[in-house]
SETOR-555293 format. One record per residue: residue number from 1; x, y, z of N, C-alpha, C in turn. Coordinates in steps of 0.02 Angstrom, whole numbers, plus 50000, padded with zeros to 5 digits. Example, Ala and Ser with C-alpha at 12.3 -4.5 7.8 and 13.67 -1.06 7.14 Angstrom:
2
n/n_east/n_north/n_up/ca_east/ca_north/ca_up/c_east/c_north/c_up
1/50660/49716/50390/50615/49775/50390/50660/49835/50390 $
2/50642/49888/50354/50684/49947/50357/50645/50002/50394 $
//
This chain:
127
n/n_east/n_north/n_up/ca_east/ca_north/ca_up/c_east/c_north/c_up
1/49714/48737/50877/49754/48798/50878/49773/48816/50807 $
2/49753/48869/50789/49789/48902/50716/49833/48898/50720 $
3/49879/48897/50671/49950/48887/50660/49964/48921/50571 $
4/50000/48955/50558/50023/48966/50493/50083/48972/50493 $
5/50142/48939/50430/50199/48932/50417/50198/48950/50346 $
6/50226/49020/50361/50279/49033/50294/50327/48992/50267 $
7/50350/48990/50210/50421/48940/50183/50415/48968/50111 $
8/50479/48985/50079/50506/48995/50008/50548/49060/50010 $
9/50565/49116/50072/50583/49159/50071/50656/49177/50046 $
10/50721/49203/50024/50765/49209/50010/50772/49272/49977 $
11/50848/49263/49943/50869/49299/49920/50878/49307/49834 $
12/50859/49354/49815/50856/49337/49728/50889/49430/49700 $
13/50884/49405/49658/50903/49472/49593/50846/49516/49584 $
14/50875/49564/49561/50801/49599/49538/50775/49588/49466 $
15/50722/49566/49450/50677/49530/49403/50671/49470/49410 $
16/50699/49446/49470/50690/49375/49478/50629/49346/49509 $
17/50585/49305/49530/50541/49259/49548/50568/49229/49627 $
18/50505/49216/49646/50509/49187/49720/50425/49171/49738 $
19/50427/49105/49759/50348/49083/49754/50355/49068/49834 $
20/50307/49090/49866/50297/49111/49943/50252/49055/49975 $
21/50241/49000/50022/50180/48971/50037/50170/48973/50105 $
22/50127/48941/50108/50076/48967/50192/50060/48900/50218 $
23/50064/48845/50260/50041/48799/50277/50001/48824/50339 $
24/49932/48794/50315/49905/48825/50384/49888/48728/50426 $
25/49889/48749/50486/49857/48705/50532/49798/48718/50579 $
26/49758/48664/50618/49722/48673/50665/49651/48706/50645 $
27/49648/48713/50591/49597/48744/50546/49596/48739/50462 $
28/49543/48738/50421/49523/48738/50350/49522/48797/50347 $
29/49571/48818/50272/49523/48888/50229/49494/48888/50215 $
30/49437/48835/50201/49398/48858/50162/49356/48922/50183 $
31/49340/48918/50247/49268/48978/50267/49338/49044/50288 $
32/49400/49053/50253/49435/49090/50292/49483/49145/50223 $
33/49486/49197/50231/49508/49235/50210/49561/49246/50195 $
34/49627/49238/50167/49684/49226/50182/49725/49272/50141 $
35/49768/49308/50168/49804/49361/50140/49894/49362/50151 $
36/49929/49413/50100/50001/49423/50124/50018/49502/50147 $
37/50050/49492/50200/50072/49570/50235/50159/49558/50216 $
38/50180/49628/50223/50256/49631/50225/50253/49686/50268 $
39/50326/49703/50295/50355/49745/50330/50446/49764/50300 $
40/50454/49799/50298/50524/49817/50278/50553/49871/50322 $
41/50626/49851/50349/50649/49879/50410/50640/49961/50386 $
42/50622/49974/50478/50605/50053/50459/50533/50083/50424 $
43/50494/50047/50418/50437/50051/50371/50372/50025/50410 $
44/50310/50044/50389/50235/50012/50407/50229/49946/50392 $
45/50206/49908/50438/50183/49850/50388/50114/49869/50319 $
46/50133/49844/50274/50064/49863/50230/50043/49794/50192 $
47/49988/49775/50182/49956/49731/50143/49974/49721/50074 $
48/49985/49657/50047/49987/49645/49993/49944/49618/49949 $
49/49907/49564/49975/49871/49542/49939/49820/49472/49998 $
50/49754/49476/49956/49693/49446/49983/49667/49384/49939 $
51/49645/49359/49977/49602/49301/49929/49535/49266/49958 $
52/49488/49285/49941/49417/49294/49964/49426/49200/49984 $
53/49360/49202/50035/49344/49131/50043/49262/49104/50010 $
54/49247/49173/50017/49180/49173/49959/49192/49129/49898 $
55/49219/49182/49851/49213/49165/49787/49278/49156/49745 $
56/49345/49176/49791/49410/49166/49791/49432/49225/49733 $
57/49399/49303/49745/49419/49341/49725/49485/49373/49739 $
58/49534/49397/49704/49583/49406/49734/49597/49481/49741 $
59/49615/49527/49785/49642/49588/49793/49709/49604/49816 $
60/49738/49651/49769/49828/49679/49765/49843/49747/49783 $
61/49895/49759/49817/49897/49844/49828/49946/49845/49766 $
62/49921/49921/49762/49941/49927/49682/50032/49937/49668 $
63/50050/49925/49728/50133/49939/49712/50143/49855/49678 $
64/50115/49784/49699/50107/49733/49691/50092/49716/49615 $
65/50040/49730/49582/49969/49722/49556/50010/49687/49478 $
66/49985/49634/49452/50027/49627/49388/50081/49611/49386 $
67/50118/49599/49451/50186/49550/49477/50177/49491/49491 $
68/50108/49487/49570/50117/49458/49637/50038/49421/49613 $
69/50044/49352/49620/49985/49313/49614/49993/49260/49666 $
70/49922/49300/49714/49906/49222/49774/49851/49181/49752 $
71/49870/49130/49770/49824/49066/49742/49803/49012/49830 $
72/49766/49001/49837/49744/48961/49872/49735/48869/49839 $
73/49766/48800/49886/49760/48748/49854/49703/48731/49961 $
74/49642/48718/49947/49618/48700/50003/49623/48636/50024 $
75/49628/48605/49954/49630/48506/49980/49699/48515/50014 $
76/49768/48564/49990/49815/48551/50035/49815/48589/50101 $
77/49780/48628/50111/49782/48680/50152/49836/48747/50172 $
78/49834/48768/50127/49883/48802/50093/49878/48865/50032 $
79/49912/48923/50066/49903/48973/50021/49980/48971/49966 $
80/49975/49012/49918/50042/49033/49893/50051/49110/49857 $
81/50102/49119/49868/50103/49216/49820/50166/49192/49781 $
82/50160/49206/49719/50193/49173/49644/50209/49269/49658 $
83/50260/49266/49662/50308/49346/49655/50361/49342/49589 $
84/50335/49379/49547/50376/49384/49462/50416/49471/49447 $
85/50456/49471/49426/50490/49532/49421/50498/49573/49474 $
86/50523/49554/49532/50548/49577/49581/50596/49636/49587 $
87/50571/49665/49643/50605/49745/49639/50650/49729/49709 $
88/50705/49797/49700/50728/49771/49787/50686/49834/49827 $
89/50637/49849/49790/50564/49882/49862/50526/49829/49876 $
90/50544/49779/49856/50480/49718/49874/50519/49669/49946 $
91/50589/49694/49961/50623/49683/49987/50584/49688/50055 $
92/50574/49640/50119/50531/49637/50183/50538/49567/50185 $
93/50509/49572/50272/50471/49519/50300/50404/49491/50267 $
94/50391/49434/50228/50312/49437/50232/50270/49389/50273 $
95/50221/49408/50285/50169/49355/50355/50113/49337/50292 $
96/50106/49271/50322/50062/49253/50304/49986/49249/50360 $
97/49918/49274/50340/49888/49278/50376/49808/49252/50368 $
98/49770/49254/50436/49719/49223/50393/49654/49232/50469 $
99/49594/49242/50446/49533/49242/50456/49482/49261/50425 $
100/49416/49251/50484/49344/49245/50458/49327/49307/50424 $
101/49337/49340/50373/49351/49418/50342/49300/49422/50285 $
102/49239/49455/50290/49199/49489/50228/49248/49488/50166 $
103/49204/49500/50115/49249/49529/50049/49265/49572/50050 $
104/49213/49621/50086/49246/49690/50096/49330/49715/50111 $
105/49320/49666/50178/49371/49666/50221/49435/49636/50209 $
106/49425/49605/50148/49485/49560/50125/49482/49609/50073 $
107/49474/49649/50037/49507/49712/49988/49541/49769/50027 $
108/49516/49762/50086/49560/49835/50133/49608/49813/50141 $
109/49635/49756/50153/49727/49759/50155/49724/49772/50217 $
110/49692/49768/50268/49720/49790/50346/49715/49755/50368 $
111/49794/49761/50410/49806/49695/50476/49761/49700/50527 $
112/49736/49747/50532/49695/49742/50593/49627/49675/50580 $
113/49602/49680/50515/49543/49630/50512/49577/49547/50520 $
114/49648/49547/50509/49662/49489/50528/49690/49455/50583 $
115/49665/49395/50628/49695/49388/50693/49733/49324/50702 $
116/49761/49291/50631/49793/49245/50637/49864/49248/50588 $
117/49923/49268/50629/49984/49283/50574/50038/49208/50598 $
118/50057/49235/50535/50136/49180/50525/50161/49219/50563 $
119/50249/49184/50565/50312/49207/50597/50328/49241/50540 $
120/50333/49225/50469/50347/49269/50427/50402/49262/50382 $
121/50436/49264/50336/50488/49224/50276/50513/49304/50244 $
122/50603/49308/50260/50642/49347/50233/50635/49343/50178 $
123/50609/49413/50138/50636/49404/50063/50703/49438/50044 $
124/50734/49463/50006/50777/49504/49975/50792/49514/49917 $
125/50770/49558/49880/50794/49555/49819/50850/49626/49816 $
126/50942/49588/49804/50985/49625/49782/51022/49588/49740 $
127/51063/49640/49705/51108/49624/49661/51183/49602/49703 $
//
């Protein structure tokens, strides 16, 4: 059974840091695609960021891009999103998520290509 667990979520300042991780179970990343979604009350969920299982290319939506770095560790099984200069728009739920996804499909940012989500880790960034 897939299983993914968010953990690192909280509350911070704005410009502050918050490093996000993903424990997955019941399955290896390696052959698997693994990405971060958020949602913020009142709002779409939208994609944040991808990380190929190919060649471990990584893709950012550009509100993200030059902040937010996901890294994959496979011997642990385990994703992470290293979040630097935090805004309070970065403020959401984020899921961690993950399947069998083209490269293509891991640059579109859409939940729909993915069918395995976390429960998901509060962030907040206020003063």
């Amino acid at each position: 059974q897939v299983q993914l667990a968010e953990s690192g979520g909280g509350l911070v300042q704005p410009g502050g840091s918050l490093r996000l991780s993903c424990a997955a179970s019941g399955f290896t990343l390696d052959y698997y695609g693994i990405g971060w979604f958020r949602q913020a009350p009142g709002k779409e969920r939208e994609g944040v960021s991808c990380i190929s299982s190919s060649d471990g290319s990584t893709y950012y939506a550009d509100a993200v891009k030059g902040r937010f770095t996901i890294s994959r560790d496979n011997a642990k099984n385990t994703i992470y999103l290293q979040m630097n200069s935090l805004k309070p728009e970065d403020t959401a739920v984020y899921y961690c998520v993950a399947d069998r996804v083209s490269e293509y499909e891991c640059s579109r940012l859409e939940g729909a290509e993915f069918g395995s989500w976390g429960q998901g880790t509060q962030v907040t960034v206020s003063s």
